[in-house]
C-alpha positions as CSV (number, residue, x, y, z in Angstrom):
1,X,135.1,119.3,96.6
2,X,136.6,116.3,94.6
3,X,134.1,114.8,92.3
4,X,130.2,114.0,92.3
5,X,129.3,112.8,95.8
6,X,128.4,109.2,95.9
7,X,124.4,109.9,95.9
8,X,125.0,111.6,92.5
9,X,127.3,109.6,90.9
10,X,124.9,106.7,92.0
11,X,122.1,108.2,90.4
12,X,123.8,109.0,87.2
13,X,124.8,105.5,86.5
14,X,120.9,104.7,87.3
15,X,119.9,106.9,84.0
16,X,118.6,104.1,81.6
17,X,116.4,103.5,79.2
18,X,112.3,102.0,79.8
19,X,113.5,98.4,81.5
20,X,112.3,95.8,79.3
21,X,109.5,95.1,81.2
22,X,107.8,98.4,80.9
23,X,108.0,98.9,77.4
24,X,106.3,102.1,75.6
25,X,103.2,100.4,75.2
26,X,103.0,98.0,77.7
27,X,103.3,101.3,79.8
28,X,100.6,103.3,77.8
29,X,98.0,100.7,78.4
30,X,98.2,100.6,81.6
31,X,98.0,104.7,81.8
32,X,95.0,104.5,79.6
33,X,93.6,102.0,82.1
34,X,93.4,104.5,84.8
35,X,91.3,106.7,82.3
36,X,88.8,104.4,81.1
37,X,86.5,104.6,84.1
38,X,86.0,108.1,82.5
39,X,85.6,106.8,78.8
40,X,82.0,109.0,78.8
41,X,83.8,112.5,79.8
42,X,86.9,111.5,77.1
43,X,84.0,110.7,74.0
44,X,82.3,114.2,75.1
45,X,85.9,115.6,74.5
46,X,86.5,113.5,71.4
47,X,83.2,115.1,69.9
48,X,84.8,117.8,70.1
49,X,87.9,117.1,68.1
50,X,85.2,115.9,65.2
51,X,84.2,119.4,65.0
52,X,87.3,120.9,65.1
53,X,88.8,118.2,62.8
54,X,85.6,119.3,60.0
55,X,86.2,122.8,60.3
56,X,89.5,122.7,59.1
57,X,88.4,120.4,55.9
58,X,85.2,122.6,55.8
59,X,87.3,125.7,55.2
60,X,89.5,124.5,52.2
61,X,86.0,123.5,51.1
62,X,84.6,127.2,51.7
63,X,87.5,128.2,49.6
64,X,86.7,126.5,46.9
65,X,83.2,127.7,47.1
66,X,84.2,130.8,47.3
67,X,86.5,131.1,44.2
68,X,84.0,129.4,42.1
69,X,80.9,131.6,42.7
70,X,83.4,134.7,42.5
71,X,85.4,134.2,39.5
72,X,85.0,130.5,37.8
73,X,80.9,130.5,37.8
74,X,80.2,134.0,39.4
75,X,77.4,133.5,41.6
76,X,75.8,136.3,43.5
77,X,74.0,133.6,46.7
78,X,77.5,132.2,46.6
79,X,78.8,135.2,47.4
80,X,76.2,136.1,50.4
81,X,76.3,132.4,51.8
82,X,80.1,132.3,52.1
83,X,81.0,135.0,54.8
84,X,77.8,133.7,57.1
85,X,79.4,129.6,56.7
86,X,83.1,131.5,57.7
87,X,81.4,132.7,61.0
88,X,79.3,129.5,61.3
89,X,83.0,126.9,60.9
90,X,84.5,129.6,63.5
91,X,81.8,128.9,65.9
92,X,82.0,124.9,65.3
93,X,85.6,125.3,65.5
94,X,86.0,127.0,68.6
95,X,83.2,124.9,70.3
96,X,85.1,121.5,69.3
97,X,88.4,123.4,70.5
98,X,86.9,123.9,74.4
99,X,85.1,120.9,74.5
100,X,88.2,119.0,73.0
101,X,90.4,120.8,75.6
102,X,88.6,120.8,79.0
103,X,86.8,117.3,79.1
104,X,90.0,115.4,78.2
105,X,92.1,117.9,80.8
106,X,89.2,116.9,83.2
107,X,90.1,113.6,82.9
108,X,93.8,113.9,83.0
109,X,93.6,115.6,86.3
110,X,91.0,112.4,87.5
111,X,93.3,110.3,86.3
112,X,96.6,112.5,88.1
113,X,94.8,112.1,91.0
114,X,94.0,108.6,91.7
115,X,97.8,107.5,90.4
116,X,99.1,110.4,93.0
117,X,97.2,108.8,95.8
118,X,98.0,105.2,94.8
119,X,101.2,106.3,94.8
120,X,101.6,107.5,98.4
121,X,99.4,104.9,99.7
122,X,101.8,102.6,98.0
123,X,104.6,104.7,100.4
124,X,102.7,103.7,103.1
125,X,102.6,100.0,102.5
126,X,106.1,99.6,101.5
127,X,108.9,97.4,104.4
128,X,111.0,99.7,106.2
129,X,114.0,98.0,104.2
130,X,112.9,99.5,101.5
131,X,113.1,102.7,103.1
132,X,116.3,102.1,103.8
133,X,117.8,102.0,100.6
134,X,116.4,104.8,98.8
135,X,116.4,108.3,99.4
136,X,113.6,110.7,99.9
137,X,114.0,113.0,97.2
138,X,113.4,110.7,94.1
139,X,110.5,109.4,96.3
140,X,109.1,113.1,96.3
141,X,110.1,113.7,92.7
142,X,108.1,110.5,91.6
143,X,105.0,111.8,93.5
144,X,105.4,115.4,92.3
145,X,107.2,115.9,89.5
146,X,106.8,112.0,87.3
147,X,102.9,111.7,87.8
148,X,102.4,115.8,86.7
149,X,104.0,114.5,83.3
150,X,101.6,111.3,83.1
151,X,98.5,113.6,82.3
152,X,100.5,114.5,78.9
153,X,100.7,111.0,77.9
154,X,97.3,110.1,78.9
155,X,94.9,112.7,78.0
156,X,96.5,115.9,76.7
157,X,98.8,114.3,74.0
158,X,95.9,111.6,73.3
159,X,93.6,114.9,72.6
160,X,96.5,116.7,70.1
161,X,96.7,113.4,68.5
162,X,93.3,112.0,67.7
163,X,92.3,115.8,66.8
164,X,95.2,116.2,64.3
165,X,95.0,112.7,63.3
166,X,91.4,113.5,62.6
167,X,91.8,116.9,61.1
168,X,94.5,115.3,59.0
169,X,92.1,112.3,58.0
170,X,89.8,114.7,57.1
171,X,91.7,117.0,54.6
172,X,93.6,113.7,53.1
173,X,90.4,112.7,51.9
174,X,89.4,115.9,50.6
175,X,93.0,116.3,48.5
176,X,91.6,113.0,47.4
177,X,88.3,113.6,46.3
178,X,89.4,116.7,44.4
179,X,92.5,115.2,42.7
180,X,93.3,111.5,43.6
181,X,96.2,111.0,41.0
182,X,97.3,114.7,42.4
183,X,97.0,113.4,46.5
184,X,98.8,110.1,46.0
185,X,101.9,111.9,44.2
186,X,101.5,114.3,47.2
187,X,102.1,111.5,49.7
188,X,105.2,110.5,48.4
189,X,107.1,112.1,51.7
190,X,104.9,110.5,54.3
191,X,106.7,107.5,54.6
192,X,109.7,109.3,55.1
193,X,108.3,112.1,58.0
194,X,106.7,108.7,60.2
195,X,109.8,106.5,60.2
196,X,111.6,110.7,61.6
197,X,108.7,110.7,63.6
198,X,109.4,107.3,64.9
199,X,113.3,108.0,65.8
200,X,112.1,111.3,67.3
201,X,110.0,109.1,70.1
202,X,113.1,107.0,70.6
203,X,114.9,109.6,71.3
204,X,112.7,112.2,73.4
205,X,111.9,109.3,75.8
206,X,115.4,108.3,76.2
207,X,116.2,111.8,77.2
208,X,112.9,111.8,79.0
209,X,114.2,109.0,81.2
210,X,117.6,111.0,82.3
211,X,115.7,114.2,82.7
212,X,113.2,112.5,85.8
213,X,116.3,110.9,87.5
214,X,117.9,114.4,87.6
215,X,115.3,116.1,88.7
216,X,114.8,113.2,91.9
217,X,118.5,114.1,92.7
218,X,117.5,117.9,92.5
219,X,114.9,117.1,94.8
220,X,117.2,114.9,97.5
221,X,119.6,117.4,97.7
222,X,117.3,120.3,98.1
223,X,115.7,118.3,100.6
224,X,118.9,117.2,102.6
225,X,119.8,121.5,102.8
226,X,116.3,122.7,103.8
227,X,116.2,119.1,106.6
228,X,119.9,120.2,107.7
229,X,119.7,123.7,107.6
230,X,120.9,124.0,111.3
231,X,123.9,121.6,110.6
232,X,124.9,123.7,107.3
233,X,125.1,126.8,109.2
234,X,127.1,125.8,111.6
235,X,129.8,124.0,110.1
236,X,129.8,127.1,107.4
237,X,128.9,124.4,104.4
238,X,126.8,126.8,102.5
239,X,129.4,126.4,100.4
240,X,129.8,122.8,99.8
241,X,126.2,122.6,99.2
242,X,125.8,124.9,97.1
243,X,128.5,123.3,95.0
244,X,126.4,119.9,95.2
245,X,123.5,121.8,94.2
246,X,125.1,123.1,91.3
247,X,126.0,119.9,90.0
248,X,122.4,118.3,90.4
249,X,121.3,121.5,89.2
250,X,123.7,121.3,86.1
251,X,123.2,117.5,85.4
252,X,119.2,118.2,85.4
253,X,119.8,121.2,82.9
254,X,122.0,119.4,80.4
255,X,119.6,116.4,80.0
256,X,116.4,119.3,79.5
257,X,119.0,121.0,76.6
258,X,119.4,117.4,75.2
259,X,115.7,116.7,74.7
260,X,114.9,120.7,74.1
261,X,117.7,120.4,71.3
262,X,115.9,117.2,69.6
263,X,112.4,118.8,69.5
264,X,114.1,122.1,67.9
265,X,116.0,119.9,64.9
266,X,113.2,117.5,64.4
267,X,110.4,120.0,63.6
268,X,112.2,122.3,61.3
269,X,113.4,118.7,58.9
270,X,109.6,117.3,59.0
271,X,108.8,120.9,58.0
272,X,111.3,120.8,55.7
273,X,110.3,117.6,53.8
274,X,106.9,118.3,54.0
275,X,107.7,121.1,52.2
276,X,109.6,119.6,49.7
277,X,106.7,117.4,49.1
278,X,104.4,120.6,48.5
279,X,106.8,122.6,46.5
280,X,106.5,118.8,44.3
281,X,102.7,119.2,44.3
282,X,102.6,122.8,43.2
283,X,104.2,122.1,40.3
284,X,102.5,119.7,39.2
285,X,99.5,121.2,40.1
286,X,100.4,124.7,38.4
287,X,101.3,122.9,34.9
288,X,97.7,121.0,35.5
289,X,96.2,124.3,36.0
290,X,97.9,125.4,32.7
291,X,96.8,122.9,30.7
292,X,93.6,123.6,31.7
293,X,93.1,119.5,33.6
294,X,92.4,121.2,37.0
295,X,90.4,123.8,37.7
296,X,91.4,127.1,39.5
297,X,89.1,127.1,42.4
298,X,90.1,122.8,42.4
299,X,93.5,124.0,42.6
300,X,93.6,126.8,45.7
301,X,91.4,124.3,47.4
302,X,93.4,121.8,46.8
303,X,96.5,123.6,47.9
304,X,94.5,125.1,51.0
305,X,94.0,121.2,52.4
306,X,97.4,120.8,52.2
307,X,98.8,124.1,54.0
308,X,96.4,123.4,56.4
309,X,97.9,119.7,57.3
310,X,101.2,121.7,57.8
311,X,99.7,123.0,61.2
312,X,98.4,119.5,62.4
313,X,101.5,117.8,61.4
314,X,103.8,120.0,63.4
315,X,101.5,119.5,66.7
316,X,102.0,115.4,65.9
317,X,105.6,116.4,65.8
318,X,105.8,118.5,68.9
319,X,103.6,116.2,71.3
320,X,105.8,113.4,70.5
321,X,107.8,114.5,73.5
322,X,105.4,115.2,75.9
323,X,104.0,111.8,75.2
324,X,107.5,109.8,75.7
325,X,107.7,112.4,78.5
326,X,104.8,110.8,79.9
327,X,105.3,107.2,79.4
328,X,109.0,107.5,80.8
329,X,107.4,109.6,84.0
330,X,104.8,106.9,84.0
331,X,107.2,103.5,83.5
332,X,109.3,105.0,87.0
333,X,106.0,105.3,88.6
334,X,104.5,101.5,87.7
335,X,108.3,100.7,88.6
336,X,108.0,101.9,91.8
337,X,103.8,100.5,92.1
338,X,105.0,96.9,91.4
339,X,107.8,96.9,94.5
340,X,106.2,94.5,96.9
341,X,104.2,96.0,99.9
342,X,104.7,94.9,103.4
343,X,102.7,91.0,103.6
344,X,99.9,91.8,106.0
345,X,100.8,89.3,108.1
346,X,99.1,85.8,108.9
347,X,95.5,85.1,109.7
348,X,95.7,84.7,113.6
349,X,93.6,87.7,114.9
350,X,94.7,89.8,118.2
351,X,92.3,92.1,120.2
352,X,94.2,92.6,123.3
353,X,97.9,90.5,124.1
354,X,98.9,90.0,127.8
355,X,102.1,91.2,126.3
356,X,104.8,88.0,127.3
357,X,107.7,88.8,124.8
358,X,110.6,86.1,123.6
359,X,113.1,86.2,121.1
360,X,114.6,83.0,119.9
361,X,117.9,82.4,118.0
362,X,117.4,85.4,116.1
363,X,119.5,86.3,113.6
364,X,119.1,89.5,111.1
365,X,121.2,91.1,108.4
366,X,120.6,94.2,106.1
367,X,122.3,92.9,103.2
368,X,124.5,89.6,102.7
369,X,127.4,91.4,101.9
370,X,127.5,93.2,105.5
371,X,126.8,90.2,107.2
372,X,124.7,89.4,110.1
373,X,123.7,92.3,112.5
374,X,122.1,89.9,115.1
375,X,123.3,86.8,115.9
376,X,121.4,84.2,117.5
377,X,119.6,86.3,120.3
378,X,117.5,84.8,123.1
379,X,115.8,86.1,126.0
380,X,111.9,85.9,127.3
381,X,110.4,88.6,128.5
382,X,107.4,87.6,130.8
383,X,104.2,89.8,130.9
384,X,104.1,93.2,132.3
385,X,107.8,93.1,132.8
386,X,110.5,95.2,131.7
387,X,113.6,95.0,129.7
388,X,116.5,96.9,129.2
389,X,118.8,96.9,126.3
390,X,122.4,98.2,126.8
391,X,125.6,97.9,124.3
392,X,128.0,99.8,122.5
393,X,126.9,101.7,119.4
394,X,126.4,99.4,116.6
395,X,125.9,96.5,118.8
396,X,122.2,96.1,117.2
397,X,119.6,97.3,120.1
398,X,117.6,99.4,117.5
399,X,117.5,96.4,115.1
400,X,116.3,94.1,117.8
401,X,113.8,96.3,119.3
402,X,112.8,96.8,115.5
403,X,111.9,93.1,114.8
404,X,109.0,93.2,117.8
405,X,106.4,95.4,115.3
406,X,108.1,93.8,112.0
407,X,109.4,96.8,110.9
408,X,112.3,93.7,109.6
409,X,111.4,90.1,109.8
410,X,114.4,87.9,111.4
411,X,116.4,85.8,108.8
412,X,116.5,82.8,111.0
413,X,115.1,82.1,114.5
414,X,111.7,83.6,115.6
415,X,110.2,86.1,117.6
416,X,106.9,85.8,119.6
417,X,104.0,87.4,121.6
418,X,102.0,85.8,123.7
419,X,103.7,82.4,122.4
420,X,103.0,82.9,118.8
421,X,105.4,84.1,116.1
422,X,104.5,87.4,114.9
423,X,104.5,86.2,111.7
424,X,101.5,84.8,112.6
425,X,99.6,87.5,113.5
426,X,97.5,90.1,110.9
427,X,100.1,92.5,110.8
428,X,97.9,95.6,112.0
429,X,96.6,93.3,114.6
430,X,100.5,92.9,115.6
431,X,101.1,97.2,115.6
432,X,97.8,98.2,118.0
433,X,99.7,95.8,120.6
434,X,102.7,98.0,120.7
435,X,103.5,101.8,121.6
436,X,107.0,103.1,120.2
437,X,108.8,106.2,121.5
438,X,112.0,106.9,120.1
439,X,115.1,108.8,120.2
440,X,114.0,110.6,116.9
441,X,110.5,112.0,117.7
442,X,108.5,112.2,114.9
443,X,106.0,115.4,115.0
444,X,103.6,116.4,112.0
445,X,102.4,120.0,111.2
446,X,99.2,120.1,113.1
447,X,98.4,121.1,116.6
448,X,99.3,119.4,120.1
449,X,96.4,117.9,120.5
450,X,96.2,116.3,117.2
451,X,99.8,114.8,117.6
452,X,99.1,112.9,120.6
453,X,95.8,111.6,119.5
454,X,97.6,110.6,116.2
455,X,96.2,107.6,115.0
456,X,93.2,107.9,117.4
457,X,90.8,110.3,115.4
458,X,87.9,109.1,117.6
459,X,89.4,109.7,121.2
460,X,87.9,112.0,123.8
461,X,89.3,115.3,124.4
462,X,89.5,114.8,128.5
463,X,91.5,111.3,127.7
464,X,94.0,113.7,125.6
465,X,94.3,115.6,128.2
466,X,94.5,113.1,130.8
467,X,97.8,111.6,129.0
468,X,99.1,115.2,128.4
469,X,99.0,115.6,132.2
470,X,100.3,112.5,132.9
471,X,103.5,113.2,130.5
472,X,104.0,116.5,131.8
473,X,103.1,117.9,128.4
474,X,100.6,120.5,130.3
475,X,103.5,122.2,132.1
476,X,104.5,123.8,129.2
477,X,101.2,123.8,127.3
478,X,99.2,126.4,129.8
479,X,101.9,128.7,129.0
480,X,100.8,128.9,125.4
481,X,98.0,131.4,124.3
482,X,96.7,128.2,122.0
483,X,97.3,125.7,124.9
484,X,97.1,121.9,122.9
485,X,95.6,123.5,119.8
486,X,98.8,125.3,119.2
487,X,100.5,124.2,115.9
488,X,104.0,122.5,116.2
489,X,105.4,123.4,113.0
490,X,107.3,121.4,110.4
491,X,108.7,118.7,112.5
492,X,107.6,119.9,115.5
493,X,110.7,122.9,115.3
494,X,108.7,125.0,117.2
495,X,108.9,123.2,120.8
496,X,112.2,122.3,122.1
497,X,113.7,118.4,122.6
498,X,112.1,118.0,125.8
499,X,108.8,119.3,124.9
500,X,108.4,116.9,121.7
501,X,109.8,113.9,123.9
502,X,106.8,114.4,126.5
503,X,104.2,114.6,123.4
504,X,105.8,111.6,121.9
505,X,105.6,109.6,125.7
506,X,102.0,111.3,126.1
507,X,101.0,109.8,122.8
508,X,101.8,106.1,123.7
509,X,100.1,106.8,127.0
510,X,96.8,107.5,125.4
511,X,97.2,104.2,123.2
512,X,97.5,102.4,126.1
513,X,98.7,99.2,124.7
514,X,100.6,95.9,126.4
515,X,104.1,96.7,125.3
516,X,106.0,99.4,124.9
517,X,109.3,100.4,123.3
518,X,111.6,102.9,124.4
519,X,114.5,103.7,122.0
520,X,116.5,105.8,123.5
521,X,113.7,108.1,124.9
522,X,115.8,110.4,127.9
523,X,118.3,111.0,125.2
524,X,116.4,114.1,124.1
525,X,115.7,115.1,128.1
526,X,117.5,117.9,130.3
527,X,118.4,116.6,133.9
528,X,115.3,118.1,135.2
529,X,113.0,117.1,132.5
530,X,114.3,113.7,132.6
531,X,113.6,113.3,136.5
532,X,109.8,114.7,135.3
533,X,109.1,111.9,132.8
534,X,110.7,109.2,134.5
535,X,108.1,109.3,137.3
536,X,105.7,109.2,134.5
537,X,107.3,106.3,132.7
538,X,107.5,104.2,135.4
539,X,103.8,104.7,135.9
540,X,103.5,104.0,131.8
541,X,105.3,100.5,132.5
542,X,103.1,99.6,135.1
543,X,101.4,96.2,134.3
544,X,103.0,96.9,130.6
545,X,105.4,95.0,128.8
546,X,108.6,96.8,128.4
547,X,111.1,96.8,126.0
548,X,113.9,99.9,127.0
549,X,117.2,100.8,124.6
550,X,119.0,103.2,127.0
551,X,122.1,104.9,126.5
552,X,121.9,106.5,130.1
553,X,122.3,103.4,132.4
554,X,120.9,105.4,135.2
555,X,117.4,105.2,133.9
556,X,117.4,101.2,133.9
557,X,118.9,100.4,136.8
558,X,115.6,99.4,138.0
559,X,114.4,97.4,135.1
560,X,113.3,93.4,135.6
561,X,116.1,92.7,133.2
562,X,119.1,94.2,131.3
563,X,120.7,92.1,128.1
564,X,124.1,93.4,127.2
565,X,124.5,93.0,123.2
566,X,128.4,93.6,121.9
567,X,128.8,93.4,118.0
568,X,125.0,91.6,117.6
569,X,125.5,88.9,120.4
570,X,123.8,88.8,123.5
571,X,126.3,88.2,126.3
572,X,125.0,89.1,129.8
573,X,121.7,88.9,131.2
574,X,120.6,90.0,134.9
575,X,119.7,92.8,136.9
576,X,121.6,95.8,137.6
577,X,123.4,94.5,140.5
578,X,124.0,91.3,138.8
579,X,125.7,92.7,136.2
580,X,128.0,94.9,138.2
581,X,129.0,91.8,140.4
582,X,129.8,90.0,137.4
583,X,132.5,92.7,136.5
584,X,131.7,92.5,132.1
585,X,130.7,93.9,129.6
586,X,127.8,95.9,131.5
587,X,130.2,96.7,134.9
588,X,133.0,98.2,131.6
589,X,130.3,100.5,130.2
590,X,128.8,101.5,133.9
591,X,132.4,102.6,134.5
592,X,133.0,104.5,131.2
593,X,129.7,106.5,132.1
594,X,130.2,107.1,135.4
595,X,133.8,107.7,135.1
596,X,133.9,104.9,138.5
């Protein structure tokens, strides 16, 4: 294999940092947004990280204690009272560590939650075009993979943070109350650790950034192999995919070694000046302690509060990546949030059409550099009529056909029902007119039944049966021990071509709406099953609006109406016979089919 393919070499240019408008904290905000409604849970958990923040001061205070009733003022109560507090601060501290812990994950996962299924509702609302220039796996990933990391940024790093920021608080001013001149002197590295501390972020969410995109081209190729599994086997490409796999794979592993190597050098150098700041302070302190200006028990107290920031500091240290981990995951998925959903469409309300169809002058294009698809098509399709669609591959029939339900909106031009643009119309108004089956039948994981009544949850069960009968789905159903409740599996890979074809036809039958689309529909058919559904086809068509895309010209030589389109022109019109007379386009590929 030469080179990256061109998915992968796409999506490694498309590693960049935060875009400038979703900066770090622009970004945060809006995460912590999504937790407020659960502010009451959160200050619960923040309660919490008060007591665990105290205990840690309260110990170096118990030290103190400690050494002065036992060798600076011996003190027999002293003595009694100190083991009982130990236990007492252990209890307190591992209360405050649960209640800090689970309320805040509580609210992380509330929070995961709600983004996760704005998130796929968001999918739901986006334009087909959309859909058409991205792939699926970074999708996935985004859903999966990006929002998991959000709950780092929004309510487990917030929980190390306040609670270290408050345990450190806490001992600060307790170094402070014991030895003010002594603290300050102590501080002298601060400055120094926040400004690493500050790189650190810059850099973990940098790295952050390249490690999500990786991991959505892991995803999409995974998810190309396990979709084309059947294709990969027979063309013996377990090879090349593996290869492809490997580089994804390797790509995704080198940006987690990148960000893993950052974390390892940047705790050991804040350890390391922090230490040089202690090793400072113990000197001072000892010669103090010498010359008899600072107690003994003042002293290990002292130097107690200041081993124990050690531990706090290194957690501020180490969540720094989840965090920019978080906001990164959580910048891709606002990204993604603020594409524009489909416009739902004008205010003209539609109960029922009577289902007359016209095009006029319309014109489409994916993208201005490929130029028009469809150019200037017109045709009127009166009420309960039918229409085929013939051409060449390429020739735009699917694009056409695909303007109808406003999966695209036309460029220029206009397409109407019932003498209205469909612009016009509320848009889900516009989609219960019309019934698509297509060459690519879409099945989901769930029984028979429950695929033909898809989008109908409160249908009878003898109307599903009804259409199932009339689309010849129950010929193979009563040989099933499950009969409709039998499960289709992923994609409906469980039934053959034909079977999910009849399901697919039996599913526009129960909707029962004033147009239909066929795109392609026989193309999945045996000869046998083909002469099956066509009887119940033409009794779908009946009194129905029609629009047909066929690439067998046998199964529309008795439509109303066949447009020939060559290269996204429409340039015949008329019935079967007409079009054969008129010795064209039509009469060229009626030959080439039937070899006449």
């Amino acid at each position: 294999m030469s080179g990256a393919p061109a998915g992968f070499r796409a999506s490694r240019g498309a590693h960049r940092d935060l875009p400038p408008s979703q900066d770090a904290r622009r970004v945060y905000r809006r995460l912590l947004g999504y937790a407020l409604p659960h502010w009451g849970k959160f200050m619960v958990g923040v309660l919490g990280m008060v007591m665990f923040a105290a205990s840690d001061a309260s110990f170096a205070y118990l030290t103190q204690k400690f050494l002065n009733g036992a060798f600076v003022k011996p003190n027999p109560d002293i003595l009694k009272l100190v083991p009982i507090g130990v236990l007492v601060l252990f209890l307190v501290r591992g209360i405050g560590d649960y209640v800090s812990n689970y309320f805040p994950g509580l609210v992380g996962r509330e929070v995961i939650k709600k983004l996760r299924g704005e998130l796929f509702g968001h999918y739901l609302r986006l334009p087909s075009l959309y859909f058409d220039t991205q792939a699926s796996g970074p999708l996935l990933s985004k859903l999966t993979y990006n929002i998991e990391l959000v709950a780092e940024a929004t309510t487990n790093a917030v929980t190390v943070m306040i609670r270290d920021t408050l345990t450190i608080a806490a001992l600060i001013g307790y170094v402070l109350y014991l030895n003010w001149r002594l603290a300050l002197f102590s501080f002298l590295a601060a400055p120094l650790i926040a400004g690493l501390m500050q790189f650190a972020s810059r850099t973990f969410r940098r790295y952050s950034t390249r490690i999500q995109s990786s991991m959505g081209d892991v995803t999409r190729v995974a998810k190309e192999a396990i979709d084309g599994q059947r294709v990969i086997k027979v063309f013996n490409a377990e090879e090349h995919e593996l290869r492809e796999f490997e580089q994804v794979n390797e790509q995704n592993r080198h940006s987690h070694m990148r960000l893993i190597r950052a974390k390892a050098v940047s705790n050991p150098v804040v350890q390391f000046i922090a230490a040089i700041g202690l090793a400072s302070v113990m000197y001072v302190a000892i010669r103090q302690v010498l010359g008899g200006t600072m107690q003994v028990d003042s002293f290990m107290a002292f130097l107690t509060a200041l081993l124990l920031i050690t531990a706090p500091l290194r957690r501020l240290v180490n969540i720094s990546g989840p965090m920019q981990q978080g906001i990164a995951a959580g910048a891709s998925v606002f990204e993604l949030l603020d594409q524009p959903p489909e416009h739902p469409g004008g205010d003209r309300r539609l109960s029922r059409a009577h289902g007359e169809v016209e095009f006029r002058d319309a014109t489409f294009g994916y993208a201005t550099e490929k130029g028009a698809v469809l150019k200037g098509v017109s045709f009127h399709v009166p009420a309960g009529r039918s229409v085929a669609i013939v051409g060449r591959s390429g020739s735009g029939k699917s694009t056409l056909v695909s303007l109808l339900p406003r999966f695209y909106d036309v460029q220029s031009g206009s397409v109407l029902l019932d003498g209205h643009d469909v612009r016009e119309y509320a848009l889900v108004d516009l989609r219960s007119q019309i019934s698509l089956v297509s060459q690519e039948v879409v099945l989901f994981n769930d029984t028979i039944r429950s695929n033909i009544a898809f989008g109908l949850p409160n249908v009878s069960r003898d109307a599903i049966e009804a259409a199932a009968r009339a689309a010849h789905v129950m010929e193979f159903v009563s040989e099933l021990p499950q009969g409709l409740d039998t499960m289709v599996g992923d994609r409906g890979v469980l039934l053959s071509g034909g079977q999910r074809q009849r399901i697919s036809i039996a599913r526009a039958l129960l909707r029962d709406t004033p147009v239909l689309i066929f795109d392609e529909a026989m193309s999945a058919l045996d000869t046998e099953s083909e002469r099956i559904i066509q009887h119940a086809i033409e009794q779908l068509m009946h009194d129905r609006t029609t629009l047909v895309i066929a690439h067998r010209l046998s199964t529309i030589e008795h439509a109303d109406r066949i447009i020939v389109l060559h290269e996204g022109e429409l340039v015949e019109s008329g019935t079967h016979r007409e079009l054969l007379a008129r010795n064209g386009h039509y009469a060229a590929l009626h030959r080439m089919q039937f070899n006449v």
